[in-house]
N, CA, C and O of each residue as an XYZ file, in Angstrom:
644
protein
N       0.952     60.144     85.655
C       0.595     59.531     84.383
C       1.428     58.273     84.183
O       2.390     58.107     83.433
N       0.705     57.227     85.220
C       2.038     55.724     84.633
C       1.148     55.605     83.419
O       0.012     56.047     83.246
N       2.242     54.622     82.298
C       1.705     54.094     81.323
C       1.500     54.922     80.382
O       0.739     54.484     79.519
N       1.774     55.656     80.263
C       1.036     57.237     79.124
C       2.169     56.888     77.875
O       3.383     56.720     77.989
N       1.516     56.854     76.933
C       2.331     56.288     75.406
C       1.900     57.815     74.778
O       0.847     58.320     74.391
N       3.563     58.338     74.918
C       4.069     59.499     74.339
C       4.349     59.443     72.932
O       4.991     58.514     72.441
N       3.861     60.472     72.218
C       3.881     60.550     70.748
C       4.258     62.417     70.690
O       3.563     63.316     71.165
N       5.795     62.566     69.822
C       6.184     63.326     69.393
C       6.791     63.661     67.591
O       7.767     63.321     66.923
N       5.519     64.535     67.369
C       5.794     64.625     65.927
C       6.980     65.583     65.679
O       7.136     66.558     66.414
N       8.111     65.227     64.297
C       9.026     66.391     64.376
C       9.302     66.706     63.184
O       9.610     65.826     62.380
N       9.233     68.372     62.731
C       9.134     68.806     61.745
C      11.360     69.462     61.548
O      12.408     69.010     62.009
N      10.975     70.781     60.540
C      12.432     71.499     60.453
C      11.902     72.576     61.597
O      12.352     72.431     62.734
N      11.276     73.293     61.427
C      11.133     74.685     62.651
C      10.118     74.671     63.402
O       9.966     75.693     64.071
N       8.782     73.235     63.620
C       7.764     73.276     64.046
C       6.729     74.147     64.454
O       6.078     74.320     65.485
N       6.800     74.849     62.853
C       5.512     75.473     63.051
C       4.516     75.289     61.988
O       3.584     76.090     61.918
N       4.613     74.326     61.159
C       3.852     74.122     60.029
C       3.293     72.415     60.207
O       2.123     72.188     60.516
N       4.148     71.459     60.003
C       3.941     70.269     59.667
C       3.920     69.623     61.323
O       3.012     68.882     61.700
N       4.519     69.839     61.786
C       4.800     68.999     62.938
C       3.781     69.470     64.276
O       3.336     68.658     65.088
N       3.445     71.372     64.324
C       2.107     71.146     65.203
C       1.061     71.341     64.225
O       0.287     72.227     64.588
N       0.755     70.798     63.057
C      -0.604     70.614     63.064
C      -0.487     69.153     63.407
O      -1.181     68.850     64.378
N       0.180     68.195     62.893
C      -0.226     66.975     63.696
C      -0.556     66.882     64.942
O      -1.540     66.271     65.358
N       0.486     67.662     65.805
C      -0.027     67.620     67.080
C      -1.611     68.053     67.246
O      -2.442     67.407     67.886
N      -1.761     68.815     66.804
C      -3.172     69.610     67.028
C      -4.171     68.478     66.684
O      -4.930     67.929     67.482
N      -4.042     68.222     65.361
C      -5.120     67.172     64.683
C      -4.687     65.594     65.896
O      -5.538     64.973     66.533
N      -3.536     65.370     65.899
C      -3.973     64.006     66.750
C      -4.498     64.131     68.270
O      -5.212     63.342     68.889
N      -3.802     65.646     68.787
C      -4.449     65.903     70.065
C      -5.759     65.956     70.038
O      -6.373     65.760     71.086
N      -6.404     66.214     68.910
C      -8.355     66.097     68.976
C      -8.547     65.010     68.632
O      -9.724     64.655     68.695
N      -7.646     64.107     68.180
C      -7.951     62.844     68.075
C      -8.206     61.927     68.795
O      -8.974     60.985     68.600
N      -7.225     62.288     70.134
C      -7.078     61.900     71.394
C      -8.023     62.046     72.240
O      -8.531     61.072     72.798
N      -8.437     63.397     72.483
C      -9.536     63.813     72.993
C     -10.724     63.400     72.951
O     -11.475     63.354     73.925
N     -11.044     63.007     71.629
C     -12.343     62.971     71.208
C     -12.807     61.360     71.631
O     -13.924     60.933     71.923
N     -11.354     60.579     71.532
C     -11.068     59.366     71.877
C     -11.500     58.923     73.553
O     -11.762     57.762     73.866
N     -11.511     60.025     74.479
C     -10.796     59.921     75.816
C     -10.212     59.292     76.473
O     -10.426     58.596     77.466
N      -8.763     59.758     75.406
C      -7.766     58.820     75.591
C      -6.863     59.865     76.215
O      -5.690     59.721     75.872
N      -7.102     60.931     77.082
C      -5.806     62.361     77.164
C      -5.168     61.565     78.549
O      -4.013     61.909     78.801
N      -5.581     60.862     79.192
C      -4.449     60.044     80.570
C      -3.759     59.259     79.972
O      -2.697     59.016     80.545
N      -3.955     58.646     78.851
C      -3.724     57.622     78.307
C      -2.329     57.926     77.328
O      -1.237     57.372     77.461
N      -2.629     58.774     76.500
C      -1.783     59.273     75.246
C      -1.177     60.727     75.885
O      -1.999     61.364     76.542
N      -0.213     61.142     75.793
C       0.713     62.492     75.631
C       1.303     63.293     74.260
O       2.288     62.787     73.723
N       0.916     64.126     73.866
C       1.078     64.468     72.483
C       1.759     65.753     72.587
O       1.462     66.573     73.456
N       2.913     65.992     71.483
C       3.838     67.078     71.724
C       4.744     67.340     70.292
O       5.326     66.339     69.875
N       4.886     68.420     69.622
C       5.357     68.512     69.025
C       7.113     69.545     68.899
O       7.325     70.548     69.580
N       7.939     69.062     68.073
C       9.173     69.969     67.745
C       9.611     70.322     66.180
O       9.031     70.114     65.115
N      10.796     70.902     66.479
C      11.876     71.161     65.272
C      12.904     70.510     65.514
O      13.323     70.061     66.580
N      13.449     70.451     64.140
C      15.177     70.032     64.209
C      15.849     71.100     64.187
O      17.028     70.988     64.522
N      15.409     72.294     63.846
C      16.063     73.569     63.909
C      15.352     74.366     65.084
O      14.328     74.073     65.703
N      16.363     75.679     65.233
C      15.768     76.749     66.761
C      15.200     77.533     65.661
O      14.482     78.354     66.232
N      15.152     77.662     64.845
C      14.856     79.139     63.778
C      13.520     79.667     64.455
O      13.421     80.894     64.452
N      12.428     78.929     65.060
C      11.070     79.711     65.531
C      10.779     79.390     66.587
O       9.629     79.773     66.802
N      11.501     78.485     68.045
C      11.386     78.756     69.393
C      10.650     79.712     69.980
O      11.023     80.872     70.154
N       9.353     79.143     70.366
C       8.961     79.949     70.863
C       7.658     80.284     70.135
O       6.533     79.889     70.439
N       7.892     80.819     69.454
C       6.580     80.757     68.165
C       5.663     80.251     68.121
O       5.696     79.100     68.555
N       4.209     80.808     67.550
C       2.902     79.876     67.176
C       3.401     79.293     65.909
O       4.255     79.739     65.143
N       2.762     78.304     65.848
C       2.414     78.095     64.645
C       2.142     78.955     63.566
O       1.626     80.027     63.882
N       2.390     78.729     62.198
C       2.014     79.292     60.751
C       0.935     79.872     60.909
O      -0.014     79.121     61.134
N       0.637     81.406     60.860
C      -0.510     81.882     60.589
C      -1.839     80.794     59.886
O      -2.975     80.451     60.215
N      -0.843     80.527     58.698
C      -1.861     79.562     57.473
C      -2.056     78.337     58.261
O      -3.206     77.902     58.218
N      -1.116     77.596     59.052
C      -1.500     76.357     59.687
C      -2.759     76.826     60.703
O      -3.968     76.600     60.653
N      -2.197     77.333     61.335
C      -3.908     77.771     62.385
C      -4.785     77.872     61.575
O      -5.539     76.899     61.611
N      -5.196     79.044     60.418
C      -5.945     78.697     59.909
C      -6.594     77.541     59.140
O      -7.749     77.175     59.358
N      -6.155     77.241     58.646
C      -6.325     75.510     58.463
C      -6.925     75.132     59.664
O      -8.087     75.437     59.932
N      -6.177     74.463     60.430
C      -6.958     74.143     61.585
C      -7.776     74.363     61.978
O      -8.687     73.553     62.151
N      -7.819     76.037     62.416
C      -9.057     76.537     63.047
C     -10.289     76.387     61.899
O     -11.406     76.230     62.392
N     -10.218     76.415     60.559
C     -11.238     75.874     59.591
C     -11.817     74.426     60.131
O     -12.987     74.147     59.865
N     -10.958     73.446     60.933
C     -11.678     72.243     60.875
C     -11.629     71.598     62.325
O     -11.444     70.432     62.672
N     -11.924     73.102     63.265
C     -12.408     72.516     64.567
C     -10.910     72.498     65.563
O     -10.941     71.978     66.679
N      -9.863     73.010     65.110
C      -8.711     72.419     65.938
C      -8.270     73.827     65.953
O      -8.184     74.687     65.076
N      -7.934     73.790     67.637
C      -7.261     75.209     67.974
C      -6.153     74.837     68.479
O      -6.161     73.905     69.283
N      -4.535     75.698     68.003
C      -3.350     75.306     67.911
C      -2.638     76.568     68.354
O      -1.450     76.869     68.232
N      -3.922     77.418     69.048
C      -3.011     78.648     69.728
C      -1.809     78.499     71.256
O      -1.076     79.368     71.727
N      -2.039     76.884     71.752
C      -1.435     76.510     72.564
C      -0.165     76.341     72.336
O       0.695     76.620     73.172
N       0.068     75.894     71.244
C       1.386     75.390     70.440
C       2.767     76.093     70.428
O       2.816     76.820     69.436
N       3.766     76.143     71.066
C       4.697     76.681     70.980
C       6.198     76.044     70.229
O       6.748     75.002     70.585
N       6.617     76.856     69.249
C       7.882     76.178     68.935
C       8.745     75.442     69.605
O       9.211     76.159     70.491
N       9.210     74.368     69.646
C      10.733     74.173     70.294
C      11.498     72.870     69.708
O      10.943     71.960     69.092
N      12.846     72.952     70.009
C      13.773     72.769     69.453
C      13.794     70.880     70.064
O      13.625     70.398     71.184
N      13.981     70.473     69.192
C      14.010     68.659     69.737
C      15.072     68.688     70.549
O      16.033     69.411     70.291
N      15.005     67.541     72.126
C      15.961     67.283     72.672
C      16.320     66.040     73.074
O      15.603     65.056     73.255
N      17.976     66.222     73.250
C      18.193     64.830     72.843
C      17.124     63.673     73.719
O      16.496     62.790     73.135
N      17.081     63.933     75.415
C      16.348     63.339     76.037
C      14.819     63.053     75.549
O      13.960     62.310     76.023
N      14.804     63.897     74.455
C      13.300     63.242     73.820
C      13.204     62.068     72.832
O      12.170     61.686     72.284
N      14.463     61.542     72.683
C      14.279     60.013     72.001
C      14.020     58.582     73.383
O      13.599     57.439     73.205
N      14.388     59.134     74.444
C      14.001     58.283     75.385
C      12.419     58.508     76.091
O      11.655     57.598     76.413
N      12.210     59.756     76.207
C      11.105     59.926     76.529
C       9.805     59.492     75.933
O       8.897     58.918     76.533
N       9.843     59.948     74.291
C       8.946     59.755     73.703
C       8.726     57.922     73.244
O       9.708     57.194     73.105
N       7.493     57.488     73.089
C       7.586     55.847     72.586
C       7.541     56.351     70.957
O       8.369     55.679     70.342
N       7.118     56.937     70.410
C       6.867     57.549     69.029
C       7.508     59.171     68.874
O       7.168     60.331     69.106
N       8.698     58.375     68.306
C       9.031     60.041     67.346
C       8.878     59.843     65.707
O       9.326     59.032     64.895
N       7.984     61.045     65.640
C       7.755     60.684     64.341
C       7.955     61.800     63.075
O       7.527     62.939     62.888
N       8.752     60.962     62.374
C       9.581     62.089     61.345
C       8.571     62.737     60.212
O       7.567     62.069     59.967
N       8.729     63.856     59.569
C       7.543     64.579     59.147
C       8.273     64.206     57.049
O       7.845     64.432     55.917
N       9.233     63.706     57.526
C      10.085     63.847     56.166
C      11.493     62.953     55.843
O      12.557     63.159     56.428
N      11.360     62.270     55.150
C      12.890     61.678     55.278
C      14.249     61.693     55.304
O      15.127     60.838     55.192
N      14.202     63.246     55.533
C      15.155     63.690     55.805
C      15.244     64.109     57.328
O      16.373     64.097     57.819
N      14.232     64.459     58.093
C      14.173     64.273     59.523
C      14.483     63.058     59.899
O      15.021     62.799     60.975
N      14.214     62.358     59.169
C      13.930     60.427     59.653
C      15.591     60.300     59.907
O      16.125     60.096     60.998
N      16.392     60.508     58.365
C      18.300     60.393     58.485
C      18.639     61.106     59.646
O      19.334     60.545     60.493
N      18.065     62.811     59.892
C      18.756     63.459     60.985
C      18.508     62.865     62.255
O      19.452     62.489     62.949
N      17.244     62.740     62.647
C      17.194     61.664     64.129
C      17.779     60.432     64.471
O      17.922     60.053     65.634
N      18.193     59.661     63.250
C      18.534     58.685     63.660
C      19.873     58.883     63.892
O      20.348     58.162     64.769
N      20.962     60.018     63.103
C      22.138     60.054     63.343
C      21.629     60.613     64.866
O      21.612     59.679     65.667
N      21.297     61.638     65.336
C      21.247     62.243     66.474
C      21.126     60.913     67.378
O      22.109     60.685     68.083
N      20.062     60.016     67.451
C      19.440     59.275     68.646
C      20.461     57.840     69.014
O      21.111     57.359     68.086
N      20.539     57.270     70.290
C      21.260     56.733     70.570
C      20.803     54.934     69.984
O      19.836     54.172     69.980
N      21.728     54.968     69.705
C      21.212     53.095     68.745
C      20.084     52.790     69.613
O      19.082     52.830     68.900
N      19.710     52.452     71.029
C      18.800     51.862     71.536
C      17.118     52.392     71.255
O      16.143     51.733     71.617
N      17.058     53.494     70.656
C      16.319     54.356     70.605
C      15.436     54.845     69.212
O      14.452     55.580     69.121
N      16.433     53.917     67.898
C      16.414     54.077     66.571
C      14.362     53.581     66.231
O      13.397     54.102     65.672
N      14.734     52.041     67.158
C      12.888     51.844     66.671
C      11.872     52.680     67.105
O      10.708     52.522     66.737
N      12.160     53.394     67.719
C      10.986     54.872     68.130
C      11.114     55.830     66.914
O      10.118     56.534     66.747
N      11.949     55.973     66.188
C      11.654     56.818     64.963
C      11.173     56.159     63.745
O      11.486     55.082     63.236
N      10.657     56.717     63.533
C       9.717     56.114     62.464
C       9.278     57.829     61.473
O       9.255     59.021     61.779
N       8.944     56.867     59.984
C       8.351     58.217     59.070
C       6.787     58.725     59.496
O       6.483     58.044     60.475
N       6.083     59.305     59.283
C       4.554     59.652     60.235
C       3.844     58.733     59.100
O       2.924     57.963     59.373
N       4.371     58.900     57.805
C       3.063     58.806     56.332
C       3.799     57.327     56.397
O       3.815     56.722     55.325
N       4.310     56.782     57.347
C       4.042     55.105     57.106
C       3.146     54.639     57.796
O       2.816     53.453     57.782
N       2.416     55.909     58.797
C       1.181     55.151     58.953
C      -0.359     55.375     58.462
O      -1.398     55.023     59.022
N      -0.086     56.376     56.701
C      -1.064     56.515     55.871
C      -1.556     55.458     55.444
O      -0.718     54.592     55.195
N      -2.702     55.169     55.245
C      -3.142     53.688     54.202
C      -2.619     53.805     52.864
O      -2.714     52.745     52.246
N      -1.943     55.031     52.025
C      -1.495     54.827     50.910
C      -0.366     55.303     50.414
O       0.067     55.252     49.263
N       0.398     56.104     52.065
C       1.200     56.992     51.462
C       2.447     56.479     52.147
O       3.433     57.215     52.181
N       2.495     55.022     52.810
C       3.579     54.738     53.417
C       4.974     55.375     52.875
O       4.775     56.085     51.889
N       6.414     55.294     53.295
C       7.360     55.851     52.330
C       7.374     57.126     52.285
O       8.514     57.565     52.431
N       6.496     57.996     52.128
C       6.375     59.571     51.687
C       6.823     59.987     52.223
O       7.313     59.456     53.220
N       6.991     61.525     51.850
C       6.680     62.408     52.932
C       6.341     63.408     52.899
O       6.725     64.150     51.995
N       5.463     63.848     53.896
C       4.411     65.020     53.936
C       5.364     66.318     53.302
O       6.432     66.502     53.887
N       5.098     67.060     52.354
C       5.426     68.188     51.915
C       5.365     69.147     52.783
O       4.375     69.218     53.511
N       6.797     70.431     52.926
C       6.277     71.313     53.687
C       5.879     72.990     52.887
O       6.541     73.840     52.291
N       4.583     72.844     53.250
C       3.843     74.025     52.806
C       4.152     75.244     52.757
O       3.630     76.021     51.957
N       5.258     75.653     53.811
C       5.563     76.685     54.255
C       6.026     77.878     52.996
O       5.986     79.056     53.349
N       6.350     77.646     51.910
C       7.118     78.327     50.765
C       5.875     78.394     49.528
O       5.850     79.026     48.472
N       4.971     77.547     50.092
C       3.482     77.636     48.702
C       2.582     78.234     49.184
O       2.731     79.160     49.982
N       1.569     77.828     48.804
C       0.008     78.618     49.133
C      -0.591     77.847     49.319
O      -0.388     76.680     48.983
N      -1.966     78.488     50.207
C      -2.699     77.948     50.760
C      -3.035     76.381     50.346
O      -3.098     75.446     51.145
N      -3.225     76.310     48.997
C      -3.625     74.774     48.861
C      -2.436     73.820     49.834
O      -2.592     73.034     50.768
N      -1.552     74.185     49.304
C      -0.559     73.221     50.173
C      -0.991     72.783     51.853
O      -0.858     71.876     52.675
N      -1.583     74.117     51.672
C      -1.787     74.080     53.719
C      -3.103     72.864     54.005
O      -3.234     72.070     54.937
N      -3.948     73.105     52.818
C      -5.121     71.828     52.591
C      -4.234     70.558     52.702
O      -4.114     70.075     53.827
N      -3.749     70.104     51.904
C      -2.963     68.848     51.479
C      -2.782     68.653     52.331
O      -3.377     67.813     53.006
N      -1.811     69.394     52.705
C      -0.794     68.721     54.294
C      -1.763     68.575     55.430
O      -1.227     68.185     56.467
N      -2.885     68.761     55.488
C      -4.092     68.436     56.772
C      -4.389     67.455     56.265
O      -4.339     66.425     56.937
N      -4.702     67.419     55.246
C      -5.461     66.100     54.640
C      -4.838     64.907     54.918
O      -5.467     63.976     55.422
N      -3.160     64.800     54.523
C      -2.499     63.767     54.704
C      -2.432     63.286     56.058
O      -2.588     62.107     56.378
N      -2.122     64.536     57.087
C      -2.009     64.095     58.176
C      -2.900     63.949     58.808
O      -2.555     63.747     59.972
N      -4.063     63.937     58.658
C      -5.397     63.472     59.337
C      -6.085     62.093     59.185
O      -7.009     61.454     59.689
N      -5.016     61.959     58.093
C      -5.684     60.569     57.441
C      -4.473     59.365     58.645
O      -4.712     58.446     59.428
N      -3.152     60.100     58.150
C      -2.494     59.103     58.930
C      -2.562     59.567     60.411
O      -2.093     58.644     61.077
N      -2.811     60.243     60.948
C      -3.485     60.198     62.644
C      -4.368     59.486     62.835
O      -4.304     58.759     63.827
N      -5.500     59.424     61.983
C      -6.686     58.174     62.107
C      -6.053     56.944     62.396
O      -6.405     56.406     63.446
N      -5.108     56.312     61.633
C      -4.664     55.616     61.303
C      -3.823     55.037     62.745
O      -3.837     54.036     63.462
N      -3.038     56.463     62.646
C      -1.673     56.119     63.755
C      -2.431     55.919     65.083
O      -1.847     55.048     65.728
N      -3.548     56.412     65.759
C      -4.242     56.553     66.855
C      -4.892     55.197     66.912
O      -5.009     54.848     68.087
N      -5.479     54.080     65.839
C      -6.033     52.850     65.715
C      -4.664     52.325     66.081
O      -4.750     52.127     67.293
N      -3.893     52.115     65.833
C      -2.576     51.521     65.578
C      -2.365     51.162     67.159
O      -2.427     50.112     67.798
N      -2.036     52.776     67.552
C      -1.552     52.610     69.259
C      -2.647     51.932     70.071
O      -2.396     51.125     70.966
N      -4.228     52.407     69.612
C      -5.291     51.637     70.411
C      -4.937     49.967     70.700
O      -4.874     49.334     71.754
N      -4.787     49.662     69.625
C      -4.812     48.044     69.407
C      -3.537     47.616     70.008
O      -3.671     46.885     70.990
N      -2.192     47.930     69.610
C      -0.943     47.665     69.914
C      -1.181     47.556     71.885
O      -0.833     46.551     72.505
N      -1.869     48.889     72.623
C      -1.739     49.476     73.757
C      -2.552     48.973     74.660
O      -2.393     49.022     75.880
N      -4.049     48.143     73.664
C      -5.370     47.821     74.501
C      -5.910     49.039     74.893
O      -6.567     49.033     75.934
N      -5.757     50.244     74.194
C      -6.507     50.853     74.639
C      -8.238     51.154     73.519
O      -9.151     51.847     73.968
């Protein structure tokens, strides 16, 4: 895979916020046939669910809108993934402070917030659902589907692809 523009979304325990993006931009990708092209992968800043599927409620969600996320396994961000990835992308701005202390100065412009690449929600950040109900689990697809549209035009154009 020369050339493959890696995109890693990162949540607190990645099983709520951080693989449904993956999920939703990996069909984004797909649908694109862009999968030689793009690499998509998600983590945590914490080990608390290594290993783990995803949120019962996040799959569902998903699996409501075409996206299967039974592939998805927890894991823990590493440091070698600020070099690896061209896009790490923070789920919250408080991920955004923790990566950047973690990542090595050369490495800072690969992190970025995800909802700065919403059309309205630049700045934000995606709420995590995990402690509410179901509506929350709506929202948080919604947002991030909007800014995957978004973020996937972005890399097209930036990438020529």
């Amino acid at each position: 895979m020369n050339n493959v523009i890696k995109v890693l979304f990162v949540c607190t325990g990645n099983i709520c916020r951080s693989p449904t993006a993956d999920g939703v931009f990996r069909k984004l990708v797909r649908d694109a046939g862009l999968e030689s092209h793009i690499h998509v992968d998600s983590c945590g800043l914490s080990a608390y669910h290594v290993g783990e599927l995803p949120d019962p409620r996040s799959r569902k969600m998903a699996q409501s809108r075409g996206i299967d996320m039974t592939d998805i396994r927890s894991r823990k961000i590493r440091p070698d993934d600020f070099q690896e990835f061209d896009y790490v992308l923070a789920m919250d701005d408080g991920h955004l402070q923790d990566m950047r202390r973690q990542a090595p100065d050369q490495y800072h412009n690969r992190i970025e917030l995800f909802l700065d690449y919403h059309p309205t929600m630049a700045g934000q950040s995606v709420p995590d659902p995990y402690y509410g109900g179901t509506n929350g689990f709506v929202t948080v697809f919604d947002m991030i589907e909007e800014a995957s549209l978004n973020l996937l035009s972005q890399i097209r154009k930036k990438h020529g692809l």
